[in-house]
C-alpha positions in Angstrom: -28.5 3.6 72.6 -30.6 1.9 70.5 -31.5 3.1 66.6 -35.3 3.2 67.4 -34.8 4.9 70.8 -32.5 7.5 69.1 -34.8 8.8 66.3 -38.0 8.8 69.1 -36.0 11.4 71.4 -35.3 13.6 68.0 -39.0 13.6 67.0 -40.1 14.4 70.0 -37.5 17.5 70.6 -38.3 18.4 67.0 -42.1 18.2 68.0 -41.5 20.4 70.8 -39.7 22.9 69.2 -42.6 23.2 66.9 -45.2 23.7 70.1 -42.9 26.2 71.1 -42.4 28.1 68.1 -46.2 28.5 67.5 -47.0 29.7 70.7 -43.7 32.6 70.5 -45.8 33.3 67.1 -49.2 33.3 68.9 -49.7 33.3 72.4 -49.1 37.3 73.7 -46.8 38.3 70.8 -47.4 40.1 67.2 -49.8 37.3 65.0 -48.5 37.5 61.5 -48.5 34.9 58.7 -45.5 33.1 58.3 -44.3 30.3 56.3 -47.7 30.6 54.6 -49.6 30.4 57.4 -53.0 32.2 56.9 -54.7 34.3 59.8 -58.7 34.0 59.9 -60.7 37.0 60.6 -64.9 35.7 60.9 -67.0 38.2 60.5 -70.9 37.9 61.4 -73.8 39.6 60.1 -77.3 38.4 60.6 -78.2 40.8 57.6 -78.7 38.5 54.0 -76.7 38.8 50.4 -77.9 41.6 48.7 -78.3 43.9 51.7 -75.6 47.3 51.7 -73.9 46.3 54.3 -73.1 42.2 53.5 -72.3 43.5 50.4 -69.6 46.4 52.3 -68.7 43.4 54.4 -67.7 41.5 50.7 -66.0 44.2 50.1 -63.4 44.7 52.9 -63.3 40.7 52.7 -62.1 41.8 49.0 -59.6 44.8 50.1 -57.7 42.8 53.0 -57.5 39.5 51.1 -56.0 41.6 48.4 -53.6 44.2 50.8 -52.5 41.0 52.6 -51.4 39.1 50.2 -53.6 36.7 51.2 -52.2 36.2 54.8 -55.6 37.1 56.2 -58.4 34.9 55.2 -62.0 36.9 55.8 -64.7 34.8 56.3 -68.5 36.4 56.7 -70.6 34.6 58.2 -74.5 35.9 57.0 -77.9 35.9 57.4 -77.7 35.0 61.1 -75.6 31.8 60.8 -73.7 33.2 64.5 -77.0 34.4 66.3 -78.1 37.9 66.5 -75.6 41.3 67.0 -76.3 40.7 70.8 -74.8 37.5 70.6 -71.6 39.6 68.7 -71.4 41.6 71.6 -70.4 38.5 73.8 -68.6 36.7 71.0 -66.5 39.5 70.0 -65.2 39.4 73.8 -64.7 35.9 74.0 -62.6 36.1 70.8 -65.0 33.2 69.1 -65.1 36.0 66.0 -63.5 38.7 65.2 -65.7 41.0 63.9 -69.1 41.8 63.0 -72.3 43.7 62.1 -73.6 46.0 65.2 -75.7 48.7 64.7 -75.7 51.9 67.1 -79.2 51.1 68.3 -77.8 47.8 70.1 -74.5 49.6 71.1 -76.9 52.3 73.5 -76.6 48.9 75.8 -72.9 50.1 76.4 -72.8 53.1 76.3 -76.0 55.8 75.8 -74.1 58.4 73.6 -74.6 55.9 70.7 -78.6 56.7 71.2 -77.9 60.0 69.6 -79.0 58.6 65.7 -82.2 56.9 67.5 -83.1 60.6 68.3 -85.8 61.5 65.8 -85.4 64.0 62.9 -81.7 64.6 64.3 -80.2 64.2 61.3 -81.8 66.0 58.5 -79.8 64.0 55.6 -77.1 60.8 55.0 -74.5 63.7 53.9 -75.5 66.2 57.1 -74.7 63.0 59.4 -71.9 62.2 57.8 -69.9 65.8 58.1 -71.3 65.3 62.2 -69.3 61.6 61.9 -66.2 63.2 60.4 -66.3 66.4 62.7 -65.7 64.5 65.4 -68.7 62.0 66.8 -67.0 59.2 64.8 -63.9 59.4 67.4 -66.3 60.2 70.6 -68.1 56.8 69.9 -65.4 54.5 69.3 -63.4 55.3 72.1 -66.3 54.5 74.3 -67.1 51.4 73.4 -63.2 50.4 72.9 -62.8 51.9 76.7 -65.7 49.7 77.9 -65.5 46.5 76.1 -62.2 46.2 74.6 -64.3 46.5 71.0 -63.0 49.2 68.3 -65.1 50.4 65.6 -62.9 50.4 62.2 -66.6 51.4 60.1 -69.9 53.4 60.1 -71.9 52.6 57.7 -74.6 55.1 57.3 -78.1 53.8 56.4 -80.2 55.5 53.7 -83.3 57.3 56.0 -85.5 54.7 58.2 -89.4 54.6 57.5 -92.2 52.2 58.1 -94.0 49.9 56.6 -97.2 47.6 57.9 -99.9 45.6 57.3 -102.3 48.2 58.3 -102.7 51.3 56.7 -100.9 54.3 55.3 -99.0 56.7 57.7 -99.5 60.2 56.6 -99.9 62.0 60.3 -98.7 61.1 63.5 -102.3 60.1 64.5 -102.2 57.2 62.1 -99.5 55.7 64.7 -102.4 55.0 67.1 -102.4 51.1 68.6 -100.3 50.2 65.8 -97.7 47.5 67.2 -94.4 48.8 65.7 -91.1 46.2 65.7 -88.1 48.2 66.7 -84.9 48.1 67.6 -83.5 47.3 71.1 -83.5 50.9 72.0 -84.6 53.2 74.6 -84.6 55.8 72.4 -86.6 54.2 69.9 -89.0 52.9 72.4 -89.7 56.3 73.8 -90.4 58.0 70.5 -93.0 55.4 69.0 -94.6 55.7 73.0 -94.8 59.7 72.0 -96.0 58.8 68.5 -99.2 56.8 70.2 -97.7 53.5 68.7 -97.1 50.0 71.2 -92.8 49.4 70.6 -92.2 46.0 71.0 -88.2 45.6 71.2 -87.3 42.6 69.1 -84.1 41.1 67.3 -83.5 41.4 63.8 -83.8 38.0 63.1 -86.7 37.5 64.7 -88.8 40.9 62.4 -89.8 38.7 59.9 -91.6 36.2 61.8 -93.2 38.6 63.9 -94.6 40.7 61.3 -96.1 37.6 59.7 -97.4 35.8 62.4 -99.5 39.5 63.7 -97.1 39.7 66.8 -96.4 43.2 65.5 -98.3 45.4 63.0 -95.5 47.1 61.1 -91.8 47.7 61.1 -89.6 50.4 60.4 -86.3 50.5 58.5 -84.6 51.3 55.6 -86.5 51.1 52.5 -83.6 48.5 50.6 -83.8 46.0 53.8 -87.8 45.2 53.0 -86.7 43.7 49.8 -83.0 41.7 50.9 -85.7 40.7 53.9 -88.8 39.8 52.0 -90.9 41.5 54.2 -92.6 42.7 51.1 -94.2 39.6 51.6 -95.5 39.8 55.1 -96.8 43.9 54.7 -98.5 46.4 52.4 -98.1 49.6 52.8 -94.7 51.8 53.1 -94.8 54.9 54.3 -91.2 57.4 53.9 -91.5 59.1 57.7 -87.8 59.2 57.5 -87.7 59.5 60.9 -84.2 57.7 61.8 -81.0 57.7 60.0 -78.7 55.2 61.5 -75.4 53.6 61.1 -74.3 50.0 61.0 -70.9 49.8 62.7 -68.2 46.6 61.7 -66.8 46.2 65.4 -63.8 44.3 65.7 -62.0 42.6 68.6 -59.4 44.7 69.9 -57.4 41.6 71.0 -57.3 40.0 67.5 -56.1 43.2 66.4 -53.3 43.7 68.9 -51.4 40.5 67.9 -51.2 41.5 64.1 -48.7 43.1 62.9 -48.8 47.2 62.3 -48.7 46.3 58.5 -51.7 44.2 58.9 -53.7 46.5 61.2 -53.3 49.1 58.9 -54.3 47.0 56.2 -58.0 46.7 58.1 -58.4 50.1 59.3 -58.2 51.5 56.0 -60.6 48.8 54.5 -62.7 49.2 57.2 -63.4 52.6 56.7 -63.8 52.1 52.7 -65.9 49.6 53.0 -68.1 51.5 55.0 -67.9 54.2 52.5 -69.2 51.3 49.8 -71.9 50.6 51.7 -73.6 54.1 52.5 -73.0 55.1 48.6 -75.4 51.6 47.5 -77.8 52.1 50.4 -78.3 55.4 49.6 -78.1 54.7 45.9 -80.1 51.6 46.0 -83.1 53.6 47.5 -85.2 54.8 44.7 -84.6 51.3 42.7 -86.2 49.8 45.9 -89.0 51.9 46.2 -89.8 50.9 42.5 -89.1 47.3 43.3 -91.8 47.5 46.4 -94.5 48.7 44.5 -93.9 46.3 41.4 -94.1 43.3 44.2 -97.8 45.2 45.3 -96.8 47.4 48.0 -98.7 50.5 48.6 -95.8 53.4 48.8 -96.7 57.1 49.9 -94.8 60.0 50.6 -94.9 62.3 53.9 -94.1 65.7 53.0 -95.4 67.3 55.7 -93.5 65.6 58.6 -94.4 68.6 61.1 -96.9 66.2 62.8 -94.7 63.9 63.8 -92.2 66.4 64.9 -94.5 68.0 67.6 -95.2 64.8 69.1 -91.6 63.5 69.3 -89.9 67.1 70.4 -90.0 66.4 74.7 -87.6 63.4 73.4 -84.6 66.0 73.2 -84.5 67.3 76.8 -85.6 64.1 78.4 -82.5 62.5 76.9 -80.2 65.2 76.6 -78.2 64.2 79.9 -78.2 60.7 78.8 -76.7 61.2 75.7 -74.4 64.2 76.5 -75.8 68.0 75.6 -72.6 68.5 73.6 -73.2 65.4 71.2 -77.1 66.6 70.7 -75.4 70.2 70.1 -73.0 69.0 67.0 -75.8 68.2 65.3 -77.3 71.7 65.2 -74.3 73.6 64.4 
């Protein structure tokens, strides 16, 4: 055989060995790092720097770079480089990233027992929803959507309490709702409770509330008082009003597929981060809230109170029963106990 012929047939058996090694390591077997090999985990947000929950996203990116040992390499994707948390939805499943920003109002798609926080007034504080969370609802709503879509919640987040803002006029009674176009969430829930409250919902994308608000599609917006500033949407509005009406949570969903070819090392490596980072991130929402409402009115926003939230109340109350099946008595009931 000749010299030339002879080190072709070794490359190519060494070659193939290679192939075959890496796709023992990675195709239906444990992923792990090996021989420096790093794993990347993407992670998608269409929420900007600044905002709680990037900032909890920087975080875990922090705690499993760290716990690794670097063999997992976080990347967070922001502001809406990937799309909106729809688009997640689909990418999670197609395994394009691995995990991302979804909050429960886009989840109610899936599965309706996540329109329990769009329920108005249903929590009465950040801490009250988070002893409901840890008492058991945490559990309930991962399991559904990890039974449904083969995506696993490792995070909530809570938000700090949802109130509106517009280009309007002050909301101090239910009755100042009346005709006002309101951006919301994509929520059934939502859109029922701003019908009750005499306001037009118009269901749009996150990334898609700024534009509306200044091009007059909508009159106002409602979220939670931090988010108007990471948004600027100081700058497209005038007047926030603290209706409190919502308290919500931001979950960090991650493929369940990803996860199942990491090692048990590694997996445990991102539960526990995701659940501390989540922890981050309600602590500087919540914390962040007063410095905001400062901020807002420094920029020239108008910002009132509502003490007296009784009108709102009475108007949003037939909400409860007409949902109650929907969402499942049981998880309306652990929030009364």
């Amino acid at each position: 055989m000749k010299k030339g012929t002879k080190l072709f047939i070794i490359a190519a058996a060494s070659l193939a060995l290679l192939l075959g090694g890496a796709a023992t390591a990675f195709a239906g077997g444990r992923q792990d790092a090996q021989a420096g090999e790093k794993i990347t985990m993407i992670m998608a947000t269409a929420s900007n720097p600044g905002d709680s929950i990037v900032e909890s996203f920087f975080q875990f990116e922090k705690l499993v770079e760290e716990r690794s040992g670097g063999k997992i390499d976080v990347d967070i994707k922001h502001s809406g480089q990937l799309g909106g948390q729809r688009d997640y939805l689909e990418n999670l499943q197609m395994g394009s990233i691995q995990a991302a920003e979804i909050t429960s109002s886009v989840l109610t798609s899936i599965d309706e027992k996540y329109g329990c926080f769009d329920l108005p007034y249903i929590s009465r504080s950040v801490a009250h929803l988070q002893t409901v969370m840890d008492a058991g609802l945490a559990k309930i709503l991962t399991e559904a959507l990890e039974s449904k879509t083969g995506i696993r919640n490792i995070g909530y987040a809570i938000r700090s309490p949802r109130s509106m803002y517009n280009s309007l006029r002050p909301i101090v009674v239910a009755d100042d709702f009346n005709g006002m176009k309101v951006r919301i969430m994509e929520s059934p829930v939502m859109t029922r409770t701003f019908q009750l409250l005499g306001a037009v919902p118009v269901p749009l994308a996150a990334t898609e509330r700024y534009m509306a608000l200044q091009t007059k599609v909508v009159d106002a917006a409602e979220n939670s008082v931090p988010l108007i500033i990471t948004q600027k949407e100081y700058e497209v509005t005038k007047y926030v009003s603290l209706t409190e009406h919502f308290i919500t949570v931001n979950c960090t969903s991650v493929d369940t597929k990803f996860l199942n070819k990491l090692s048990a090392d590694l997996n445990k490596i991102i539960a526990d981060a995701g659940i501390e980072a989540a922890q981050f991130g309600t602590k500087l929402d919540s914390d962040s809230e007063a410095a905001a409402l400062k901020k807002l009115e420094e920029l020239g926003m108008t910002v009132n109170k509502v003490p007296d939230k009784s009108s709102f109340q009475k108007k949003v109350a037939p909400i409860y029963a007409e949902y109650r099946d929907k969402i499942g008595g049981a998880i309306i009931d652990m929030f009364t106990k």
